[in-house]
mmJSON file of the N, C-alpha and C atoms, coordinates in Angstrom:
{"data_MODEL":{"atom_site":{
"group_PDB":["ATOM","ATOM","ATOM","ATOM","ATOM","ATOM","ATOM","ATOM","ATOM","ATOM","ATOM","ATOM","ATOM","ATOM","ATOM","ATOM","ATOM","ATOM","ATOM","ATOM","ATOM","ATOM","ATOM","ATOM","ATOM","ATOM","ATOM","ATOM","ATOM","ATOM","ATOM","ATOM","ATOM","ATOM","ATOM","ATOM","ATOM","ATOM","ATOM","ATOM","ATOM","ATOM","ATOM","ATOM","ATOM","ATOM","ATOM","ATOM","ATOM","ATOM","ATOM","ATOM","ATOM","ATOM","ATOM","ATOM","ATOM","ATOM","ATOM","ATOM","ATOM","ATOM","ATOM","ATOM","ATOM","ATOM","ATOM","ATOM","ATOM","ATOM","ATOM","ATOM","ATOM","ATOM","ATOM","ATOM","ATOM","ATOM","ATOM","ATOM","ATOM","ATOM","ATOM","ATOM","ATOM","ATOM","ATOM","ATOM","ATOM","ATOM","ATOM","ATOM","ATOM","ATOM","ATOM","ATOM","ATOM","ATOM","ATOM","ATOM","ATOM","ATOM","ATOM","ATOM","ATOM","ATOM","ATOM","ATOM","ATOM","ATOM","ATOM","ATOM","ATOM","ATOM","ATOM","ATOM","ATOM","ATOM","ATOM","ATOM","ATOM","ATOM","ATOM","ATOM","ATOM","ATOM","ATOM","ATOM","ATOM","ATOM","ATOM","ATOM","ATOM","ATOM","ATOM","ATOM","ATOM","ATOM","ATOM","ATOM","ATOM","ATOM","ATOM","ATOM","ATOM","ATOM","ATOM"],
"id":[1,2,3,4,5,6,7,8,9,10,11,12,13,14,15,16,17,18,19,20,21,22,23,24,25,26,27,28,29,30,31,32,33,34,35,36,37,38,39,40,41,42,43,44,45,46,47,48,49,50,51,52,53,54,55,56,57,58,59,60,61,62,63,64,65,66,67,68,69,70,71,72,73,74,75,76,77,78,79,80,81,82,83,84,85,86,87,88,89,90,91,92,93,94,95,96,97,98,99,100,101,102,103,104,105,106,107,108,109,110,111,112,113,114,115,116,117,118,119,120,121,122,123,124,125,126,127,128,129,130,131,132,133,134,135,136,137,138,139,140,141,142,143,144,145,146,147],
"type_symbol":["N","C","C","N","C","C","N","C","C","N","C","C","N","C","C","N","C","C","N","C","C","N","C","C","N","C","C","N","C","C","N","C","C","N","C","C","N","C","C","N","C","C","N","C","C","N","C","C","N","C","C","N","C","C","N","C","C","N","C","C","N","C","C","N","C","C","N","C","C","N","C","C","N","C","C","N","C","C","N","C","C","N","C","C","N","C","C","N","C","C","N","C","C","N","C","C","N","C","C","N","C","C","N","C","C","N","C","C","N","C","C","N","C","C","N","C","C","N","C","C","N","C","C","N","C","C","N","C","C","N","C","C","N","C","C","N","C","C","N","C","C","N","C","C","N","C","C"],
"label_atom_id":["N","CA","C","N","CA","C","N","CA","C","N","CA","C","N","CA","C","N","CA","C","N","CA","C","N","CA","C","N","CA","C","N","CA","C","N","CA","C","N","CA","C","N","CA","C","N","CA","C","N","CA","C","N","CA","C","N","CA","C","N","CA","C","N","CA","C","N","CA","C","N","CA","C","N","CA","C","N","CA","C","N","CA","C","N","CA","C","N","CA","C","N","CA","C","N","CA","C","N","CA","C","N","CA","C","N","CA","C","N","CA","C","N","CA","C","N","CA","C","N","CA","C","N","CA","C","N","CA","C","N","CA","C","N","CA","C","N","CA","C","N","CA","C","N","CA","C","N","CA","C","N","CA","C","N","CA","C","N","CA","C","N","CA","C","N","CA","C","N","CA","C"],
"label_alt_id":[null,null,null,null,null,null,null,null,null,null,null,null,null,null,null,null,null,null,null,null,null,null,null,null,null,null,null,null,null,null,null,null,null,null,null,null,null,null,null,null,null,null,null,null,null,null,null,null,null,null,null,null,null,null,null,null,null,null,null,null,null,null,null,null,null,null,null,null,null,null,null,null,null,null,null,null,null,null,null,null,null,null,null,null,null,null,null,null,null,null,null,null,null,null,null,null,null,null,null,null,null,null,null,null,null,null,null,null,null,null,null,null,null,null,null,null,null,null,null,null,null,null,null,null,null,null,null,null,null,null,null,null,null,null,null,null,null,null,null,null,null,null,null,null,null,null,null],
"label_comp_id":["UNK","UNK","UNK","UNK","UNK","UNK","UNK","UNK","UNK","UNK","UNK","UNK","UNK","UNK","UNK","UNK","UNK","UNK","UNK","UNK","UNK","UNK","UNK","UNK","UNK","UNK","UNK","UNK","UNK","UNK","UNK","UNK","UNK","UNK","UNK","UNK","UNK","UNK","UNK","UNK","UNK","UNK","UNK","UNK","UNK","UNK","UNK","UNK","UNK","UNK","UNK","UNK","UNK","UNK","UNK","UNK","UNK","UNK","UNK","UNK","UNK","UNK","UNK","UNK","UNK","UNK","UNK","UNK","UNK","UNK","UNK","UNK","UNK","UNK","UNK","UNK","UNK","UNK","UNK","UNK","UNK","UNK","UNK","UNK","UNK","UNK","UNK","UNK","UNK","UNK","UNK","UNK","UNK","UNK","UNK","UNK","UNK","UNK","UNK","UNK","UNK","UNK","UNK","UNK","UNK","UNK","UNK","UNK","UNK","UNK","UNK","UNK","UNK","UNK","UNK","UNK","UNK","UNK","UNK","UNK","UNK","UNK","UNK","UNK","UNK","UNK","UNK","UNK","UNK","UNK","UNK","UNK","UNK","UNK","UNK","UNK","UNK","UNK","UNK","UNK","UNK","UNK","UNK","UNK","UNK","UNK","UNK"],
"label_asym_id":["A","A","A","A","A","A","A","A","A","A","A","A","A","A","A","A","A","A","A","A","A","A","A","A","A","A","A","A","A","A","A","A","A","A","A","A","A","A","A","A","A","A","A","A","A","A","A","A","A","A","A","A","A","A","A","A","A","A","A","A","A","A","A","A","A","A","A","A","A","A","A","A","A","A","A","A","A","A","A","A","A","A","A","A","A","A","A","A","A","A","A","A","A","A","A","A","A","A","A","A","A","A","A","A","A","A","A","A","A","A","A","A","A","A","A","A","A","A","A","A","A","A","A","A","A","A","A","A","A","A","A","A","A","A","A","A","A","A","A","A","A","A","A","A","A","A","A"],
"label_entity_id":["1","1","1","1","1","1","1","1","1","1","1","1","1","1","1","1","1","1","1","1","1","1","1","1","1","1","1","1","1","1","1","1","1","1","1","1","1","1","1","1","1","1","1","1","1","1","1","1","1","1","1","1","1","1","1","1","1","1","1","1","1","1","1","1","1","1","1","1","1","1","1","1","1","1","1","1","1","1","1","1","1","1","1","1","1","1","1","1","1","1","1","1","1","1","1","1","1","1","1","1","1","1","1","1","1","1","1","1","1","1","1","1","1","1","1","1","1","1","1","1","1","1","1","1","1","1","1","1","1","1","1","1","1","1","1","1","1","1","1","1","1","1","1","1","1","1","1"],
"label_seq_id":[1,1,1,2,2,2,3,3,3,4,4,4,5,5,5,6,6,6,7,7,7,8,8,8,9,9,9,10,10,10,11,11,11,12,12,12,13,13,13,14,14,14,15,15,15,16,16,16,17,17,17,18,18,18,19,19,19,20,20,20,21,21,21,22,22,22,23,23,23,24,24,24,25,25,25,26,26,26,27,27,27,28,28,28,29,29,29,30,30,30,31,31,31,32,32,32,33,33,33,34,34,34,35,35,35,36,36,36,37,37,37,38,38,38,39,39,39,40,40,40,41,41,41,42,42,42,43,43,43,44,44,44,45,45,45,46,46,46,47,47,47,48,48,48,49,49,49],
"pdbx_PDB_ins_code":[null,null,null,null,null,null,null,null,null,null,null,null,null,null,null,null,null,null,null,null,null,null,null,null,null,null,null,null,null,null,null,null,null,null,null,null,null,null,null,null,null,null,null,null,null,null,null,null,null,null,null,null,null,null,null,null,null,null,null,null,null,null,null,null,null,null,null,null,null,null,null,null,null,null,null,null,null,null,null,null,null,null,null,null,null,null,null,null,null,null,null,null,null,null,null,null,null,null,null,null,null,null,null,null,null,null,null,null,null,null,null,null,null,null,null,null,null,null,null,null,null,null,null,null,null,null,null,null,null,null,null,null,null,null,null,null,null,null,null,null,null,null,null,null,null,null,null],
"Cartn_x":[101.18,101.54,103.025,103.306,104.901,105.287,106.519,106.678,107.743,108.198,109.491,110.212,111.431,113.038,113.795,114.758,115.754,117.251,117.564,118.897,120.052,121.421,122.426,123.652,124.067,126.205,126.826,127.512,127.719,129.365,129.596,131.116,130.093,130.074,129.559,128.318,127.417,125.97,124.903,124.785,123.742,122.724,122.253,120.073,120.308,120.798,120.768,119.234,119.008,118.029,116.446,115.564,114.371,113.92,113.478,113.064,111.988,110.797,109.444,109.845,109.019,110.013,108.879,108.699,107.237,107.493,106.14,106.547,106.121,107.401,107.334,108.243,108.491,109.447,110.874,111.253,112.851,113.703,114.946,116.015,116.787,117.357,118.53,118.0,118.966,118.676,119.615,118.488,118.951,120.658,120.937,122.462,122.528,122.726,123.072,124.184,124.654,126.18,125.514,125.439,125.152,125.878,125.784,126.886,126.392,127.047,126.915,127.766,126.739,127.316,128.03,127.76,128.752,130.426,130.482,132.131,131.95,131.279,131.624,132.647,131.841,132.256,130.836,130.874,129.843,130.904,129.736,129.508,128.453,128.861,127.673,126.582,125.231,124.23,123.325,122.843,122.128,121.027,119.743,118.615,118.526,117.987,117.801,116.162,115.522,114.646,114.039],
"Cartn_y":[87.973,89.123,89.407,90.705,90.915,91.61,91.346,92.266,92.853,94.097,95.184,94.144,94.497,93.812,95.084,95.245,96.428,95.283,96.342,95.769,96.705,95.889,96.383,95.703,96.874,96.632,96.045,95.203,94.13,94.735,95.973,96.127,97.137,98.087,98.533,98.83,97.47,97.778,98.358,99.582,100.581,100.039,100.295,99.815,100.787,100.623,101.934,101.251,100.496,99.962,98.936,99.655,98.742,98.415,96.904,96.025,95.511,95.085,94.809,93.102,91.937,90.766,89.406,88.815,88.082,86.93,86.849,85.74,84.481,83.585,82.133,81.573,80.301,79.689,79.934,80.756,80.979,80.636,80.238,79.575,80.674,81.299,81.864,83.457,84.293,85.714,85.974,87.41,87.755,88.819,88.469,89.344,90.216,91.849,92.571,93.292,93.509,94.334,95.846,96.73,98.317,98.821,100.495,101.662,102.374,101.968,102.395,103.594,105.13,106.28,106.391,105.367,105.699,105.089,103.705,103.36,103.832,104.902,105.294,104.502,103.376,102.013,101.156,100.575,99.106,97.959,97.802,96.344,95.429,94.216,93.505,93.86,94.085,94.262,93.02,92.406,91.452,92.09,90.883,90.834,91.032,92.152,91.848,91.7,91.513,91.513,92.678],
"Cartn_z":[103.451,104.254,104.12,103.686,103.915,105.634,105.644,107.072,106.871,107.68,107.405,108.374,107.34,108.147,107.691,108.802,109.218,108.528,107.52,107.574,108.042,108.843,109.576,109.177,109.045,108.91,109.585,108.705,109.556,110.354,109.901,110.373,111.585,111.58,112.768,113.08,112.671,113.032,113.327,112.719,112.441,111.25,111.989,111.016,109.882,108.768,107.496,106.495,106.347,105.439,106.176,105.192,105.799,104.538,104.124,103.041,103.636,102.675,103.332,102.309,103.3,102.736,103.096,102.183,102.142,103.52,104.257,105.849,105.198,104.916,104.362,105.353,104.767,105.561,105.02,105.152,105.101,106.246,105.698,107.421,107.081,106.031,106.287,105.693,106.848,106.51,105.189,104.987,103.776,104.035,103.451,103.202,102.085,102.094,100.945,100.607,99.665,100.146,99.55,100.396,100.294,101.053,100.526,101.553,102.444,103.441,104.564,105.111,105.405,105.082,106.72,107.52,109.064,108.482,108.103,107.662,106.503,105.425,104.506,102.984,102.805,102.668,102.24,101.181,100.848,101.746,102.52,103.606,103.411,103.95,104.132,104.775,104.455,105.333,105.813,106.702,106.947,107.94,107.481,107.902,109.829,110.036,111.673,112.17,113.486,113.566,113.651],
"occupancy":[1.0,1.0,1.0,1.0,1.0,1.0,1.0,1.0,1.0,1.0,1.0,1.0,1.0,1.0,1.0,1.0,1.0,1.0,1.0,1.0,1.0,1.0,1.0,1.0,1.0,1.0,1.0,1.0,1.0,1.0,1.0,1.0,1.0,1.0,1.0,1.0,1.0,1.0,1.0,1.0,1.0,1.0,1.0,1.0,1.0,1.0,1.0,1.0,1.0,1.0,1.0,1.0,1.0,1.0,1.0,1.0,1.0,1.0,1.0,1.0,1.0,1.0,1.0,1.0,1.0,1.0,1.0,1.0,1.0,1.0,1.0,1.0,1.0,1.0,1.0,1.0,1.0,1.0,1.0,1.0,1.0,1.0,1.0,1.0,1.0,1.0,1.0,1.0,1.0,1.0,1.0,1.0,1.0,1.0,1.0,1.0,1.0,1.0,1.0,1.0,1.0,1.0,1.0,1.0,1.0,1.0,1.0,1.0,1.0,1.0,1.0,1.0,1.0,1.0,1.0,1.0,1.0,1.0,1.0,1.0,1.0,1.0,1.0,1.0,1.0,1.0,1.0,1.0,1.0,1.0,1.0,1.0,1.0,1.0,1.0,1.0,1.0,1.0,1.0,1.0,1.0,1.0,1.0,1.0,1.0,1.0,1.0],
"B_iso_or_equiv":[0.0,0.0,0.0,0.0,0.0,0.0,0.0,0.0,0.0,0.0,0.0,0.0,0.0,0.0,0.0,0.0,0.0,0.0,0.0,0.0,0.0,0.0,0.0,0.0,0.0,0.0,0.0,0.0,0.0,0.0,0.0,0.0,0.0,0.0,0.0,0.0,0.0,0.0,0.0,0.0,0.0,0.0,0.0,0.0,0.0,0.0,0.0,0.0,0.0,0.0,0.0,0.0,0.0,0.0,0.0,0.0,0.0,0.0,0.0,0.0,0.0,0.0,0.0,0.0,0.0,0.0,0.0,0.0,0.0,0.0,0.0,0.0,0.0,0.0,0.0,0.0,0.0,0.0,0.0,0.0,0.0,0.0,0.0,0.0,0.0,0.0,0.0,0.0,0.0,0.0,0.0,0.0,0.0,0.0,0.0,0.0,0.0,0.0,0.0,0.0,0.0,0.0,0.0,0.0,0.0,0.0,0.0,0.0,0.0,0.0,0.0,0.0,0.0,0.0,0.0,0.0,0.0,0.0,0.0,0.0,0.0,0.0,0.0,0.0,0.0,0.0,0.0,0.0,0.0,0.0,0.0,0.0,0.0,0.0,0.0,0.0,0.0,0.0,0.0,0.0,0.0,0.0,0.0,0.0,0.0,0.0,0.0],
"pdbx_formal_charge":[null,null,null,null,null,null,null,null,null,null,null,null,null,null,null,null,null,null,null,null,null,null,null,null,null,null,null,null,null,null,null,null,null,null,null,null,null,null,null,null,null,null,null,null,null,null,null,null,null,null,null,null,null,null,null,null,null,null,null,null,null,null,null,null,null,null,null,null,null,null,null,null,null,null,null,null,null,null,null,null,null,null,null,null,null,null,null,null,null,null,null,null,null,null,null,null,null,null,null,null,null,null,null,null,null,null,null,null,null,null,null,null,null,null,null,null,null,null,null,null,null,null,null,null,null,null,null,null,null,null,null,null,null,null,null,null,null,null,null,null,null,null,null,null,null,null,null],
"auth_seq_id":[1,1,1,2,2,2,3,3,3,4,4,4,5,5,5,6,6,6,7,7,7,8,8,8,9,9,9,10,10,10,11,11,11,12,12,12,13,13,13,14,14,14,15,15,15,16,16,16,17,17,17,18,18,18,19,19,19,20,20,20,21,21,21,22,22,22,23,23,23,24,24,24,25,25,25,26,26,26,27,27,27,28,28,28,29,29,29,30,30,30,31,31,31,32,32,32,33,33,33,34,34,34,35,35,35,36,36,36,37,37,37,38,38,38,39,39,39,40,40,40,41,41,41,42,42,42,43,43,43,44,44,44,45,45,45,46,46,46,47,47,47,48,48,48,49,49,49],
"auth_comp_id":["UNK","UNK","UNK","UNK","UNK","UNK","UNK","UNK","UNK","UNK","UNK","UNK","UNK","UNK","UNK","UNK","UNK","UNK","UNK","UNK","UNK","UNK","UNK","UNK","UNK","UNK","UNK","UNK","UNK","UNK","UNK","UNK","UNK","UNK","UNK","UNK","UNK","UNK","UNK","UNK","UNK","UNK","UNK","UNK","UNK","UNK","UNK","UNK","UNK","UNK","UNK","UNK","UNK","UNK","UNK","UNK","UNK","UNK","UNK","UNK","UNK","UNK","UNK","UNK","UNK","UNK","UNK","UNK","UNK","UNK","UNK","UNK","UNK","UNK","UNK","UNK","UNK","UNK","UNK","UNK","UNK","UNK","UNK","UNK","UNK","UNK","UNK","UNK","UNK","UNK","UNK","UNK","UNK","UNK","UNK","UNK","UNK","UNK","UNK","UNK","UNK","UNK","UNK","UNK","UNK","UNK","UNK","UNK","UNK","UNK","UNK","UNK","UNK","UNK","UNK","UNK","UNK","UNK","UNK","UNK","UNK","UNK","UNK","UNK","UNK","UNK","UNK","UNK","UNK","UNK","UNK","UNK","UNK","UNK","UNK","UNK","UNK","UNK","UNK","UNK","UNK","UNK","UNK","UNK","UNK","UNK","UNK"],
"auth_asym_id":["A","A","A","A","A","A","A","A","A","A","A","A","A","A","A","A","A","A","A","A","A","A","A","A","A","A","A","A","A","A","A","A","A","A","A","A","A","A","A","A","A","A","A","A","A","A","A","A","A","A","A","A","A","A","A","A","A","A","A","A","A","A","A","A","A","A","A","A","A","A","A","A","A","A","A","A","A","A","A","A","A","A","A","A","A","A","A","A","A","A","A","A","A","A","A","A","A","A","A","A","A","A","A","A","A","A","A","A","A","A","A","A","A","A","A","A","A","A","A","A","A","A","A","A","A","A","A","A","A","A","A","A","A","A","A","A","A","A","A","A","A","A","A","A","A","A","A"],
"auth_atom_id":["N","CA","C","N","CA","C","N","CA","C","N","CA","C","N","CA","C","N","CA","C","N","CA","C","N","CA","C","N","CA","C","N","CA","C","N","CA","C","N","CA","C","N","CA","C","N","CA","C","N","CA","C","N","CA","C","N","CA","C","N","CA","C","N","CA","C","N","CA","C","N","CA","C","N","CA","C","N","CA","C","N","CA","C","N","CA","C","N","CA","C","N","CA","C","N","CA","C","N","CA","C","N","CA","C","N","CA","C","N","CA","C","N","CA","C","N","CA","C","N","CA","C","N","CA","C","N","CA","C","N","CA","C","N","CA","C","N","CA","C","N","CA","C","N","CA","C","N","CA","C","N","CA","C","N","CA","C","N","CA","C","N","CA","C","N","CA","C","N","CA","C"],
"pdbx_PDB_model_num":[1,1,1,1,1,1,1,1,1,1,1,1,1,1,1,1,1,1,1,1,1,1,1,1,1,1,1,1,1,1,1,1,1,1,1,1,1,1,1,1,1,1,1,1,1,1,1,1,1,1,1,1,1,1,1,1,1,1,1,1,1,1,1,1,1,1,1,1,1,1,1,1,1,1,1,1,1,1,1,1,1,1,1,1,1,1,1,1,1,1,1,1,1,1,1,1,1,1,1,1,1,1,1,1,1,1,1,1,1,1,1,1,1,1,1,1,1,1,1,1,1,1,1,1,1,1,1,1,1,1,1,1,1,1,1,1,1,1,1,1,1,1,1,1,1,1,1]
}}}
């Protein structure tokens, strides 16, 4: 089963991205660096619930 994860900026945290992401045992969220059109700027994005 995959499930949707919302990813958010890590500078001012707006949900810009949703990735569908297989349910295993993972410990650590995923981190991406994409642009984020609010700081108008590539930021880190990380995995939220």
């Amino acid at each position: 089963m995959s499930k949707k994860m919302a990813l958010a900026c890590s500078v001012c945290g707006s949900r810009n991205y949703t990735k569908r992401v297989n349910e295993g045992n993972r410990t650590e969220r995923l981190e991406v660096k994409k642009f984020c059109k609010y700081c108008n700027q590539h930021t880190i994005h990380r995995e939220t619930k």
